[in-house]
C-alpha positions in Angstrom: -127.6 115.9 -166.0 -127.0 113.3 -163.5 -127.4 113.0 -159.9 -123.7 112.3 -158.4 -125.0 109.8 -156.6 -126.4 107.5 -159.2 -122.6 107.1 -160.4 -121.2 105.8 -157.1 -121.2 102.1 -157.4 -121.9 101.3 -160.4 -119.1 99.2 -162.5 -116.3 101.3 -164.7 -115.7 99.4 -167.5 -113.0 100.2 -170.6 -113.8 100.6 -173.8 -112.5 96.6 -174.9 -114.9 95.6 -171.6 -112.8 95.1 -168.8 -114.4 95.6 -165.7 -112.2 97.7 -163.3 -114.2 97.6 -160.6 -116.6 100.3 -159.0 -117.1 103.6 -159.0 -116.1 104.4 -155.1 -116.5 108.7 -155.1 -115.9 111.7 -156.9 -113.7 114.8 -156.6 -115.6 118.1 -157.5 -114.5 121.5 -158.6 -116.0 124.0 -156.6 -115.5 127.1 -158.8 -117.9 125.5 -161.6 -119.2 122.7 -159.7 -118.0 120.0 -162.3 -117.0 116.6 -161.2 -113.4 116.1 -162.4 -112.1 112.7 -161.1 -114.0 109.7 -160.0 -112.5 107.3 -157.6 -112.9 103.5 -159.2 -111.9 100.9 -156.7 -110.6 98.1 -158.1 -111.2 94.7 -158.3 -108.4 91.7 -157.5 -107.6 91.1 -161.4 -107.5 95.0 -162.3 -105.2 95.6 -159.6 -102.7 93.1 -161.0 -103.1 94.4 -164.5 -102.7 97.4 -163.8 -99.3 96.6 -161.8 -101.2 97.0 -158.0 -100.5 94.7 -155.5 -103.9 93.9 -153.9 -104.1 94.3 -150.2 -105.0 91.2 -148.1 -107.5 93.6 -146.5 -109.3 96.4 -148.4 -108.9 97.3 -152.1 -107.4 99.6 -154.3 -108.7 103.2 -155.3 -107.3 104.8 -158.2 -108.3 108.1 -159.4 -109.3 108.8 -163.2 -110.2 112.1 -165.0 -113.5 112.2 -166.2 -112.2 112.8 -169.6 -111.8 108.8 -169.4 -115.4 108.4 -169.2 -116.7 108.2 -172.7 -120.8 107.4 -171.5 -122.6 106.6 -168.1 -125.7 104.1 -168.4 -126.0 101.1 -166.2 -122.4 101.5 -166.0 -119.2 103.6 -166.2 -117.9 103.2 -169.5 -114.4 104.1 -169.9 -112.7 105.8 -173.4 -109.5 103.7 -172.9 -108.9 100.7 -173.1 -106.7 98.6 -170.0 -103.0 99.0 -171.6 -104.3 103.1 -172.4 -105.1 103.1 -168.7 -101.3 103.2 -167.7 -100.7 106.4 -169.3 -103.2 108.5 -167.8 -102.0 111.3 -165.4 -102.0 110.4 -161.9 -104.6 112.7 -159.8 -102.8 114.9 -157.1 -104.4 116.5 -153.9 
């Protein structure tokens, strides 16, 4: 088990070892207490790779199902590689 905190901030990285960016929050289900998404903010080249325009101020915080995540050590590390990235589901509210 780990503490929810120790994943926020910590770098998300794919499986070919592009960094995304950071781990920003999490999105928990409250009927078995399971962390389902995690909120990666994204750094300047992720967000043009993945086809975001990069705000002049602030970042950009896209939401991935934690069946992305393959392990957590000293970082994130993603099951998917950048292009595999583009087909995952968008998280709704």
């Amino acid at each position: 088990m780990v503490e929810i905190t120790r994943l926020f901030w910590k770098p998300a990285v794919t499986s070919d070892g592009f960094v995304l960016g950071e781990v920003h929050n999490a999105e928990l289900n409250m009927n078995n207490w399971q962390i389902i998404n995690l909120f990666v903010t994204l750094s300047e080249e992720a967000s043009k790779k993945l086809g975001f325009k990069h705000p002049y101020l602030g970042k950009v915080v896209v939401c991935l199902p934690v069946s992305a995540v393959a392990d957590f050590t000293d970082k994130v590390i993603l099951n998917k590689n950048i292009e595999e990235l583009l087909t995952l589901r968008q998280c709704k509210e």
